[in-house]
TORKOLRO-106688 format. One record per residue (C-alpha): residue in three letters; x, y, z. Coordinates in steps of 0.5 Angstrom, whole numbers, plus 500, padded with zeros to 3 digits. Layout:
BEGIN
AlaXYZ ...
END
This chain:
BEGIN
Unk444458519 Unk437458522 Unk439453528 Unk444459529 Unk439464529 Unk433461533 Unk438460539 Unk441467538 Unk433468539 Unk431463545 Unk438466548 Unk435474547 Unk429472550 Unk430466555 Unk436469559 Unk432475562 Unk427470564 Unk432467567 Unk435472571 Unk428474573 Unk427468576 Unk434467580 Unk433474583 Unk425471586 Unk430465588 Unk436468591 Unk431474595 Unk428467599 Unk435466602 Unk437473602 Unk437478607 Unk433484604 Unk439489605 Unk443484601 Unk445486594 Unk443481589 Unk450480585 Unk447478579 Unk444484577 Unk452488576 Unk454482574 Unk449483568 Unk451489567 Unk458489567 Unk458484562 Unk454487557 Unk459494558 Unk465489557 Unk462488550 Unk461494549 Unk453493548 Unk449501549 Unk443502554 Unk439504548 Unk433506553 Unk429503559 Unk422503562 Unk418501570 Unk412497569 Unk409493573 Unk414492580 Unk419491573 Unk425495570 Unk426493562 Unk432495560 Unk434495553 Unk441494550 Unk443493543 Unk444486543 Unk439484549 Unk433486554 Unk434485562 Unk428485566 Unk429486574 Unk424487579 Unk424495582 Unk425492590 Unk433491587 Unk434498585 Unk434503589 Unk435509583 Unk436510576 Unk439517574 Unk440519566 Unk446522563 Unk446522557 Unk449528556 Unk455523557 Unk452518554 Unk451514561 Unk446511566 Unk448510574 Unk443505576 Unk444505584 Unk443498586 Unk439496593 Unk445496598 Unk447503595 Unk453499589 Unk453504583 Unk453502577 Unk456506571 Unk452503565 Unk455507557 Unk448509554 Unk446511548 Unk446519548 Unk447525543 Unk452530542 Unk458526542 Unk464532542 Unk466530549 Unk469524546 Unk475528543 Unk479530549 Unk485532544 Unk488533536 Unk495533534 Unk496537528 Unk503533525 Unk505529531 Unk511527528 Unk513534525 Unk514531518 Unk507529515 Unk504536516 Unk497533513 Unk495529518 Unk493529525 Unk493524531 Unk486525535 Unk485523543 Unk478519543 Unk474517550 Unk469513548 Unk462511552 Unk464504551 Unk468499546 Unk467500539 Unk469503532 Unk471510530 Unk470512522 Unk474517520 Unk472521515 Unk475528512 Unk470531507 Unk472533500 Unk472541497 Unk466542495 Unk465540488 Unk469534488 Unk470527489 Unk476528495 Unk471526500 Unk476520504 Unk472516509 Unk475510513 Unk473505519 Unk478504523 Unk479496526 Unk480498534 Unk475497539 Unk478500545 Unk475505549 Unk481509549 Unk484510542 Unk488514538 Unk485516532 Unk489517526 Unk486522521 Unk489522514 Unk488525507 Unk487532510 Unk488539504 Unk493543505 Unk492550507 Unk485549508 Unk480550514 Unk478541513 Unk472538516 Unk472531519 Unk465527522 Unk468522527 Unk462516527 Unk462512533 Unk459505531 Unk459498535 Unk464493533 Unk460491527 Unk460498524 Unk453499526 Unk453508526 Unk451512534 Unk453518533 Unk459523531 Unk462529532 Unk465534528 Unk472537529 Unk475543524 Unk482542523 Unk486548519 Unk493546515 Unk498550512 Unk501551506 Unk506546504 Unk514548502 Unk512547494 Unk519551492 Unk523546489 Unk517541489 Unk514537483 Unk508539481 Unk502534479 Unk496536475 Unk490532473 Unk488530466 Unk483525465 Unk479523471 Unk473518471 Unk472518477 Unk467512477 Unk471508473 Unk477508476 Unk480505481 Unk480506488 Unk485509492 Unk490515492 Unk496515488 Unk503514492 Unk508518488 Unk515516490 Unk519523489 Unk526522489 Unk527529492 Unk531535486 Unk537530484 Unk539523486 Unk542526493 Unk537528496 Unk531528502 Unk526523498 Unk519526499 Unk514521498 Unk506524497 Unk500522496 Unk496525491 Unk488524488 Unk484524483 Unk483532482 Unk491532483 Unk490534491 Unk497533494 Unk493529501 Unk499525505 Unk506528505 Unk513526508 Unk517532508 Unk522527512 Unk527532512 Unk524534518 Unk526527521 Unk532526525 Unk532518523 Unk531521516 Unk536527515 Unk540523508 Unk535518506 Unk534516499 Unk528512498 Unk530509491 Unk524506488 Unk520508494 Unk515507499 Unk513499500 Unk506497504 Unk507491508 Unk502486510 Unk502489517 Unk501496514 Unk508499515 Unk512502510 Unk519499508 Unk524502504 Unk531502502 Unk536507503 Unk541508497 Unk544513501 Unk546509508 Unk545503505 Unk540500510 Unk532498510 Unk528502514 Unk521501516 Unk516507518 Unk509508519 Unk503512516 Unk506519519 Unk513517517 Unk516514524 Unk522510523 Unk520503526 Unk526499525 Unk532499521 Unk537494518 Unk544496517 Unk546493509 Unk553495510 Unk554491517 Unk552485513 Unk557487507 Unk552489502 Unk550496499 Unk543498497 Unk541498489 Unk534500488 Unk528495490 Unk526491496 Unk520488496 Unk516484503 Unk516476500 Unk510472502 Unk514469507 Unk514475510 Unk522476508 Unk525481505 Unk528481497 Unk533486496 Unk537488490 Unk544490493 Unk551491490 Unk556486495 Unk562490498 Unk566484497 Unk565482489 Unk570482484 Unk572482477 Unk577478475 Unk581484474 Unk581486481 Unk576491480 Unk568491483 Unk563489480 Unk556492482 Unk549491482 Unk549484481 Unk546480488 Unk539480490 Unk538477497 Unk533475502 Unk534478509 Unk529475515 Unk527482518 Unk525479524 Unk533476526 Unk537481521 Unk540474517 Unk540473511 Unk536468509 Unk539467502 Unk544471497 Unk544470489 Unk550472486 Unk546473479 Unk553473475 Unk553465477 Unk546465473 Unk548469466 Unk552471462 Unk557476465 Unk561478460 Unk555480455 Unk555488454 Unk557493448 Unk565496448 Unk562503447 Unk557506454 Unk551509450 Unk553516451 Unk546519454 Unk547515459 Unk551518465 Unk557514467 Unk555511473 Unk549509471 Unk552506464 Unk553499462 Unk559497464 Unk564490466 Unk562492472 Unk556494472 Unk554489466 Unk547487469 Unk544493474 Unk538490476 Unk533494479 Unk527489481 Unk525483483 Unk518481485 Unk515472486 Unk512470480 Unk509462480 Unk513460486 Unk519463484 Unk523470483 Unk522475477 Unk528479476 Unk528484472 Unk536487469 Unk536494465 Unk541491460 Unk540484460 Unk533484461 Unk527479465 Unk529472468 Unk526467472 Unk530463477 Unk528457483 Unk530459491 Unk535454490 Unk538459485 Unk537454478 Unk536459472 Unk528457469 Unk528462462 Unk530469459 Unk526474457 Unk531477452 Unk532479445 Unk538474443 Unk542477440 Unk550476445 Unk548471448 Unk553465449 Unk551458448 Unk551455455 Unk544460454 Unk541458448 Unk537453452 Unk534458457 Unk532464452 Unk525465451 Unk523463444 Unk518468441 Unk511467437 Unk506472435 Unk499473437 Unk496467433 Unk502462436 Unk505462430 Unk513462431 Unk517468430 Unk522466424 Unk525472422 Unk532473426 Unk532479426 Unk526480431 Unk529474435 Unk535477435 Unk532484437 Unk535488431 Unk527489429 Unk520488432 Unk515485429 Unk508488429 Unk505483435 Unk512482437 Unk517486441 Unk522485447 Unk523490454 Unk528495453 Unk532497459 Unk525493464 Unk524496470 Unk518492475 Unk515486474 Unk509484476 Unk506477477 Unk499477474 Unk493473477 Unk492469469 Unk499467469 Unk502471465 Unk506477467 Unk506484466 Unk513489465 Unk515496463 Unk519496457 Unk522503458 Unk525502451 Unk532504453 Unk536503446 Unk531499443 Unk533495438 Unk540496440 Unk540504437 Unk541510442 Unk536513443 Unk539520441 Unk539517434 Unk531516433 Unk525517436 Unk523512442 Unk517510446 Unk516507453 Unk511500454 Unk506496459 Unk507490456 Unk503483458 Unk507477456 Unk504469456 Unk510465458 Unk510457456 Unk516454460 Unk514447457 Unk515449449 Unk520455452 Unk516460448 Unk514467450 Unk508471447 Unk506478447 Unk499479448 Unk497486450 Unk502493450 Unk500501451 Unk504506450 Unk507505443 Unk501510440 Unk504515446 Unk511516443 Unk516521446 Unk509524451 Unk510518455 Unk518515454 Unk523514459 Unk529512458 Unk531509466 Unk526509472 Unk519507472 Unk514502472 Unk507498472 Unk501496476 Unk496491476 Unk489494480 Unk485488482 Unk479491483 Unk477494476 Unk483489472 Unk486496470 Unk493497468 Unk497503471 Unk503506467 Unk508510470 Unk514513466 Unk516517471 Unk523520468 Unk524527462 Unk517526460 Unk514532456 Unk509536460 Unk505542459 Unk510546464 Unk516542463 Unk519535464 Unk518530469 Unk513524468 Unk506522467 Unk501516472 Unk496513466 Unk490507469 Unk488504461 Unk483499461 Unk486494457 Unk480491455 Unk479498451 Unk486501452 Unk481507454 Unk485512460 Unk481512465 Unk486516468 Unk492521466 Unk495526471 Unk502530469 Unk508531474 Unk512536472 Unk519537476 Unk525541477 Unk530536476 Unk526532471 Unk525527475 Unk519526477 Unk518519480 Unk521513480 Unk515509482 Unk508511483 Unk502506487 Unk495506486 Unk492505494 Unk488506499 Unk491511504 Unk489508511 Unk492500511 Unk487495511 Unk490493519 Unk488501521 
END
């Protein structure tokens, strides 16, 4: 680092030196009228790199001008004029011979840098705005939109573009509110110019029908960063989905009112809206049987068309490592014995570049099929209820240690290698046929001590440190190995939930493949009771910032204005709430699943 530093340094203060002395050089072979080549050479590079002219000076037959990463020094015989407009952040130096050189130069008021501003430019994401920007030279833009006074709402961003003509994507505006946004033009390294200012001025949102979110607790300080994306399913299951984000002071921020859309007139978002690596939005369409992708102010980007590759969409997709797509679908094509379909039992992999599918996993070739009660549980509608056909109804998948993670809401969490061999079952015994046995998870309590009692092992009873997911929604794969579910309780311990009282849970488990044992080694919920049950929908997050938990039950949770569902961040070392926001809904149902994130993506 210091053999870098001292060339960086030599190079700073020999190249000057240098071009003085080429220009002493060339004038002995040059006619006096004869431009030297070097000197625009010279300034064009450091334009190229977008280095502002910070200042200049004469003295002694030379001219010294000062650039953010370098000094040039040029006798006075070799320009003819210098003019300063730093009013438009520049400087025309006139070369002897007469060539005009435009050189971007540090100035001050910077309002002429926006040359447009587009107040919903996709016409269905009415808090955001696109602006026009002409920079003085290449750089960045930080894009910040100030908070209401006396909150912490204020959202800043530096964008990753250097380009001298950029649009400029503002986000995290308020709605029906006069909002302040500061442009910062700096260097390519951050290093602040100057800013401008600009007011931009939403509108009401149409909140008739809309779920209603509130802040309960707040610590700001402690929580993590980012907004929270709620996956608002529209008032019922046929709806428009209407995703928003929301922050800490319940302040809706970011909308898709994809009604508005044309690509997006019937659209089901399911589980909602995923970030992908690139920083779209993919999400799948319950309605049309498709995956879309979109981008931050609801642009449709790309469609794949399920249906045409004989599949119909259920629930979750999810951007593997390997940039593929899993997807949890039902295939047209499959049948039970009796002739009569059988759905919600196939996870694919389709390659989103080719539109193919990579892999396809029949789970009934997996698990045990036949492995449902006689009777429907009377609080379940009927197309949701177990059933010979829809026996396993999986509603998640995600990658766990090199392999896939299912989770099935009436046959509980498994695992299974790319090649489609069963590695375990996270289940309560009970039912399971004896070419199973091998595969289930045995339980042992938090001391690692062997749970005996049958009745826990077959999930007729928990055990004080001991429990299985009910009806498990979301997987997560968490950095120590472990993994972390939400247990929604759905006829816990084989009991509707209409004859007794029941809670939801985020629950961490230890998994140890070699001795096939299952531990439960962290939940919260259970002292939440009936304030935070939901029997279907839902789910969890990991935050890697802070190592919190986010927990979601999103479906008939009590509220102070109603029913709809409640955003909980808990730090697991405490089990403190660091966070807590109601969203009471029309329907009921207020999410499926809600996302801690920041609002711009990383590639913006």
């Amino acid at each position: 680092m210091k053999v870098n530093n001292l060339m960086q340094r030599l190079t700073r203060t020999i190249f000057p030196i240098l071009l003085i002395a080429s220009l002493i050089s060339c004038r002995k072979n040059r006619g006096n009228d004869s431009p030297d080549p070097a000197i625009q050479k010279t300034f064009e590079r450091l334009a190229d790199i977008g280095s502002l002219l910070n200042g200049y000076s004469l003295s002694g037959g030379v001219y010294t001008f000062r650039f953010e990463t370098e000094e040039i020094r040029i006798p006075a015989e070799e320009i003819a004029q210098v003019q300063d407009q730093q009013d438009k952040w520049k400087t025309l130096v006139t070369l002897r011979g007469g060539n005009v050189v435009t050189v971007p130069t540090k100035g001050g008021n910077l309002d002429f840098m926006v040359e447009g501003v587009t107040l919903n430019p996709s016409g269905c994401n009415p808090l955001a705005a696109l602006a026009e920007l002409r920079l003085p030279a290449a750089g960045r833009i930080r894009v910040t939109v100030a908070g209401k006074e006396g909150t912490s709402g204020t959202i800043t961003h530096l964008l990753q573009s250097t380009l001298v003509r950029q649009d400029v994507p503002i986000l995290g505006l308020y709605p029906n509110y006069n909002n302040t946004i500061t442009l910062t033009y700096t260097d390519k390294d951050g290093k602040e110019r100057g800013a401008t200012q600009l007011r931009i001025q939403t509108a009401p949102l149409p909140m008739q029908g809309f779920a209603i979110p509130q802040t309960i607790v707040a610590q700001t300080a402690k929580m993590e960063p980012g907004l929270n994306l709620v996956n608002y399913p529209g008032e019922s299951e046929i709806d428009v989905s209407a995703p928003y984000m929301v922050d800490a002071e319940g302040e809706i921020r970011w909308i898709l009112l994809l009604k508005n859309s044309p690509d997006f007139q019937r659209f089901g978002a399911s589980i909602g809206l995923k970030r992908t690596k690139k920083g779209t939005f993919i999400s799948g369409d319950g309605q049309l049987h498709r995956i879309v992708e979109m981008d931050m102010f609801g642009k449709l980007l790309r469609k794949w068309d399920l249906a045409a590759l004989g599949y119909t969409f259920h629930h979750e997709v999810a951007e593997a490592q390997n940039g593929n797509f899993l997807v949890t679908v039902s295939k047209s094509s499959a049948r039970l014995a009796n002739g009569k379909p059988r759905i919600n039992d196939f996870i694919i992999e389709l390659d989103p570049v080719n539109g193919t599918i990579a892999h396809e996993w029949d789970l009934a070739t997996m698990l045990d099929s036949s492995r449902y009660p006689k009777l429907p549980d009377g609080s379940t509608p009927g197309p949701f209820a177990q059933s010979p056909g829809n026996w396993a109804h999986n509603n998640s998948v995600a990658e766990h240690l090199g392999n896939l993670l299912i989770t099935c809401r009436y046959q509980g969490v498994f695992s299974y290698t790319a090649g489609g061999t069963l590695k375990w079952i996270l289940s309560p015994h009970k039912n399971w046929g004896d070419k199973f046995q091998r595969f289930l998870l045995k339980p042992v309590d938090e001391a690692g001590n062997a749970v005996t009692d049958v009745a826990v092992v077959n999930g007729e009873a928990a055990a004080p440190g001991f429990d299985w997911a009910w009806g498990p929604h979301t997987p997560v794969s968490l950095p120590n190995g472990n993994i972390l579910v939400f247990d929604n309780g759905y006829d816990r311990q084989f009991t509707p939930n209409s004859q007794t009282q029941n809670y939801s849970r985020a629950v961490e488990y230890k998994i140890d493949e070699a001795k096939g044992t299952v531990q439960q080694v962290w939940s919260y919920g259970k002292n939440r009771g009936a304030a935070a049950f939901s029997q279907a929908l839902s789910g969890v997050q990991y935050l890697k910032q802070t190592g919190h938990i986010m927990f979601f039950p999103g479906m008939g949770v009590p509220t102070g204005k109603g029913f709809g569902g409640r955003v909980v961040e808990v730090d697991p070392a405490t089990k403190e709430v660091i966070f807590e926001m109601e969203i009471t809904a029309p329907s009921g149902t207020a999410f499926h699943r809600v996302t801690r994130l920041s609002l711009y993506p990383e590639t913006y």
